[in-house]
N, C-alpha and C positions, 0 to 999 in steps of 0.2 A: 504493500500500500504506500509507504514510503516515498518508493519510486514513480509512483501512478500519481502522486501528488506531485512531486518535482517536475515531472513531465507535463502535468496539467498547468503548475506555474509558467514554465517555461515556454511552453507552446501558447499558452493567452500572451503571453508578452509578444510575440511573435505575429501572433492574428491583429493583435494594437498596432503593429507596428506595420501600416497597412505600405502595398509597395504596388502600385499599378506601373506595368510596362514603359510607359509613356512619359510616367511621371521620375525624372532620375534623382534628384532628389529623395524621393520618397522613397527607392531603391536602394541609395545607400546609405540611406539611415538602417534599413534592412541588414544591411553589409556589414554595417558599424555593429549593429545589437551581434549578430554572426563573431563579430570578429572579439568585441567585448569578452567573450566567454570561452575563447581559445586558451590563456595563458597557462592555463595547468593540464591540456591537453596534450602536449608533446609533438603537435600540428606545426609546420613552418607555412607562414601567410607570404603569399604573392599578391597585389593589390596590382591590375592592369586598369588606369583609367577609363572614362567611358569615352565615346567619340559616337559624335552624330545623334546628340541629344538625349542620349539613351546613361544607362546606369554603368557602373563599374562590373568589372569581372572578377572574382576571388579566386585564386585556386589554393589548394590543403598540399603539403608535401610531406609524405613520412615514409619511412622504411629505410632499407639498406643505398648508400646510394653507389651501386651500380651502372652497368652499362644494360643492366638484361632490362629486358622489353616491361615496362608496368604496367599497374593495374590501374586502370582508369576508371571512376567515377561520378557518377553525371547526376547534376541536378540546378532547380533553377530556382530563385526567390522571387521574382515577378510575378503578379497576377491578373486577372483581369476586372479585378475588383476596382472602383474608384473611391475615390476617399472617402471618409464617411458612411461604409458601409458598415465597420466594425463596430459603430455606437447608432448605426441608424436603428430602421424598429426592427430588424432582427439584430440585434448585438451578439458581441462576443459572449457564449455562456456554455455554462457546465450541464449537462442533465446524463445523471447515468453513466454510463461507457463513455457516451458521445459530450465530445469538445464540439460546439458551433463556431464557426468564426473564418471569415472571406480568406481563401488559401490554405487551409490547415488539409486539408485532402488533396488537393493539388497543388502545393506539392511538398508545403512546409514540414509536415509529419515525416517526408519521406526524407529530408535533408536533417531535419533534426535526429533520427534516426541515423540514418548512414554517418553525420560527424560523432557522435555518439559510439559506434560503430569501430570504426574507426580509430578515435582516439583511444579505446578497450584493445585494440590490436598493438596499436604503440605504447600504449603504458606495459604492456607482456613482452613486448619487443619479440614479436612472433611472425612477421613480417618478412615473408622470401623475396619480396621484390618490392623494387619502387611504385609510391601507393601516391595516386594524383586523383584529388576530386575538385573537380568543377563547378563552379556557382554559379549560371547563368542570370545577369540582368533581364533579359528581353526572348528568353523561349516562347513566351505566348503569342509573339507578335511575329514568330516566323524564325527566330536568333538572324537576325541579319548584323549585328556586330560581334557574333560570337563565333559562326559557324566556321569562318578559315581556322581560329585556335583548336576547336572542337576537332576538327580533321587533319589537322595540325599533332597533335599531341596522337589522337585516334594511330597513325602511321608511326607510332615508336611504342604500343601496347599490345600487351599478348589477347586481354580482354577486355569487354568495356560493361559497366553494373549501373543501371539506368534505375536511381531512386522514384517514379513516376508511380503515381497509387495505384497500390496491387487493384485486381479487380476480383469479382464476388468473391468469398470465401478465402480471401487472399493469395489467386492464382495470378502468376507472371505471365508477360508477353513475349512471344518469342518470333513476333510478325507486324508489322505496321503497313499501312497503305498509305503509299505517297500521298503529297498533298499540292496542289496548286490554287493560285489565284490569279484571275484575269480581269483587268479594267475594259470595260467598252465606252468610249465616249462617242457621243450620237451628237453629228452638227445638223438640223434642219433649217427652216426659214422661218424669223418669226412676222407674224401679222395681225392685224385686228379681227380678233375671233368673231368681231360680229359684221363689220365693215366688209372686211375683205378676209373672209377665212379662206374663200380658192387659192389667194396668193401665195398662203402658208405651205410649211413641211413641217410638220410636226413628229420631235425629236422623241417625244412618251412613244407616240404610237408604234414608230420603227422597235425604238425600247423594248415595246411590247411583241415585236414578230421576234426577235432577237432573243428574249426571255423564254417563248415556247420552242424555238431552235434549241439553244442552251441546256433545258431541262430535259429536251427529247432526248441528249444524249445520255441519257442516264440509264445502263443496264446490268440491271442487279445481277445477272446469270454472271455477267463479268465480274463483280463488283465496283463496277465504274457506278460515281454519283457524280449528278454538277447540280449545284444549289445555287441561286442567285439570291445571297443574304443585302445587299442593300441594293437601293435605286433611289436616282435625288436627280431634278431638272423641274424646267418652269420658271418662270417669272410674278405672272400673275393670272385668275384663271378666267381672263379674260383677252390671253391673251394665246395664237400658238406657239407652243414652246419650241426655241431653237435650241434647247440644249440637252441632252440627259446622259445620264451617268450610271452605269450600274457595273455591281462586283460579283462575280460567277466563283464558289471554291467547286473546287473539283479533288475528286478522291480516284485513287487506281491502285490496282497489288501488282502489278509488274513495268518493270522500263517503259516497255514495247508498247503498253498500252496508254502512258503516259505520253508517247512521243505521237502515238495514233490520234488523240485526244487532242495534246497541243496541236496537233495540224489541221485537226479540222475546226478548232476555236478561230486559229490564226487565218483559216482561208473564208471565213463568212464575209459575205457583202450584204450590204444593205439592200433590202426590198426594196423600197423610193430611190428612185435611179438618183433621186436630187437632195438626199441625204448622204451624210459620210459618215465612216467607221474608222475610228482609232483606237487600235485593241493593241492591249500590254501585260505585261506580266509572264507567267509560266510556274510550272512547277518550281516549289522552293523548300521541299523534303523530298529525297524520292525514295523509292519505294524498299522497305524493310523485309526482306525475305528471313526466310527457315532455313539458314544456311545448316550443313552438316557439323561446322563449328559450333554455330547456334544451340544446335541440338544436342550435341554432347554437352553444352557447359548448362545447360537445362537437365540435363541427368545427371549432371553431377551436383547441380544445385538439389536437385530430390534427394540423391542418397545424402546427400551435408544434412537437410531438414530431418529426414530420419531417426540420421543419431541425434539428435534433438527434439526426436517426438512428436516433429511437425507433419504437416501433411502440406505437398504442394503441388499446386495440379499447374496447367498451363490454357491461357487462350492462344492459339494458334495464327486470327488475324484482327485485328481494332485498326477500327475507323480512323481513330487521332492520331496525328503522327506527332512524334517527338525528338528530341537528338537524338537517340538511338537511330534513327534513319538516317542520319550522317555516318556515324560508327558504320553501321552494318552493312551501307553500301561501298563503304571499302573495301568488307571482306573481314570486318574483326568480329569476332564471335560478340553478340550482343544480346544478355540479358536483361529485359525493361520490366518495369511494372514492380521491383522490388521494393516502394514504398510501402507504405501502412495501409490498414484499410479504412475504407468511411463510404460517403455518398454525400452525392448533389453537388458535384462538383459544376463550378461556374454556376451559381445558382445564389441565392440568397440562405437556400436550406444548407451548403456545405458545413459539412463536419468529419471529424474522423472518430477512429474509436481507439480510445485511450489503451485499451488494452490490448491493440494490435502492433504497440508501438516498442514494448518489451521484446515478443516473439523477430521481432523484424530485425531489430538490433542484436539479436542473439543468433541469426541466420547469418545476417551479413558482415559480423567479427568472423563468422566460424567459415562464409566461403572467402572472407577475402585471408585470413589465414592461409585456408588448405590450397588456395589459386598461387 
């Protein structure tokens, strides 16, 4: 109980200590609380500024320090939460098992854990190889200042242990589907909707052939999805609109399907000969396979949970991608999903459960040990 309190302190400070993507500031204050509570850890800190408005990057060093290949681990303190979510009318609170509070499931539980983890592997001094965990600023929004380091470091590790919240029952992933995002900007003509609405081109409407295009590409037998999550154009509605904007994610489980997909985003023309299309973007994870590496270091994550009494199953492929799809499509055996467990992630409801967070840090001393 002790420690189920400690860990309940620890993690509410951590949900207070809210850190949206966007906001870098608010990031590395995150860093700062992180970094606060290193000293008696035996962790060596790396502090890489941010650039391009975004948060700093922390990385953790311990082990032997070697030339042999290490163990890399991944995680991120960003969330998608904005501020004031932690005292709005769902606050940070206790009830039961479950911790409430914006991050604590994705993905704070699973980073508090693994330094936790971690620092138990270096206080024993049981550590075969050099041990590098990663703190990403900005994973929700894509890692676009983090991803060269990520694959950077990925190219000098034998494996990589992706802290991401387990899923049901506390099963890893050991599969991701790429991920892409595409801009469509739509120029029409605008004119007086009531005067002279012939004269117009109206940018919604095209919008709208370009929306049912977009979403037609969607085939579950593949597991291809395209979702078009925003759209914004108009002036006033009295007027036709010359302008609109809308953003397509798109999901795929292999390269090939990904590169099939971008080419038929990138070759649509607009319906209105006198409208235009300027589309952008592309895939920016791709796609996480079941490599044979994959799969032994997932068997051998099982027999580790064993002698420990645990039971750990696997999901095979998830929708979200994460850096683990960096890792993995270079080829380095990639275990994800090693966080804590909880639900409602990105949601108001998030929470984890306190007593998933014991179990997890007792897994991941004992593979990064025996790795």
């Amino acid at each position: 109980m002790a420690k189920d309190s400690q860990t309940v302190e620890a993690l509410t400070r951590w949900a207070l200590c809210e850190s949206p993507s966007h906001d870098a500031a608010a990031v590395n204050a995150m860093q700062d609380l992180i970094v606060e509570g290193l000293p008696q850890t035996g962790l060596m800190l790396e502090r890489i500024p941010g650039r391009d408005g975004l948060g700093d990057i922390v990385l953790l060093h311990t082990g032997p320090a070697t030339a042999q290949q290490r163990l890399f681990v991944i995680g991120h303190v960003d969330t998608v939460h904005p501020i004031g979510t932690a005292t709005g009318p769902l606050p940070v609170r206790h009830d039961g098992d479950r911790l409430y509070g914006p991050g604590l499931y994705d993905m704070k539980g699973g980073v508090y854990a693994a330094i936790c983890a971690i620092a138990d592997v270096a206080r024993r001094g049981e550590a075969r190889r050099p041990i590098t965990m990663l703190l990403s600023p900005d994973e929700e929004i894509g890692s676009p200042t983090t991803r060269d380091l990520i694959e950077t470091i990925a190219r000098t590790s034998a494996y990589a242990l992706v802290v991401e919240p387990a899923r049901a029952g506390g099963a890893v992933v050991t599969a991701r589907k790429g991920v892409g995002w595409f801009n469509l900007d739509i120029q029409g003509r605008p004119s007086h909707a009531g005067t002279h609405h012939a004269d117009g081109r109206s940018a919604i409407r095209e919008a709208a052939h370009q929306i049912l295009r977009l979403e037609g590409m969607t085939d579950y037998a593949a597991g291809t999805t395209v979702s078009v999550g925003q759209i914004s154009g108009g002036t006033s509605a009295n007027v036709v609109p010359a302008h609109c904007r809308l953003v397509a994610d798109i999901r795929v489980t292999t390269p090939q399907e990904g590169y099939r997909l971008t080419t038929a985003i990138e070759g649509l023309c607009a319906v209105d000969p006198d409208a235009l299309l300027n589309i952008s973007g592309g895939l920016n994870r791709p796609p996480y396979a079941r490599s044979a590496g994959t799969a032994a270091l997932y068997q051998r994550a099982q027999q580790i949970a064993m002698r420990l009494g645990q039971t750990l199953s696997e999901v095979p492929m998830v929708g979200g991608g994460s850096d683990g799809n960096f890792t993995a499509a270079l080829g380095l055996p990639t275990l994800d999903g090693l966080g804590i467990e909880g639900g409602g992630a990105h949601t108001l409801e998030e929470y984890c459960l306190v007593s998933s967070v014991a179990p997890r840090r007792a897994l991941l001393a004992a593979m990064i040990e025996a790795l």
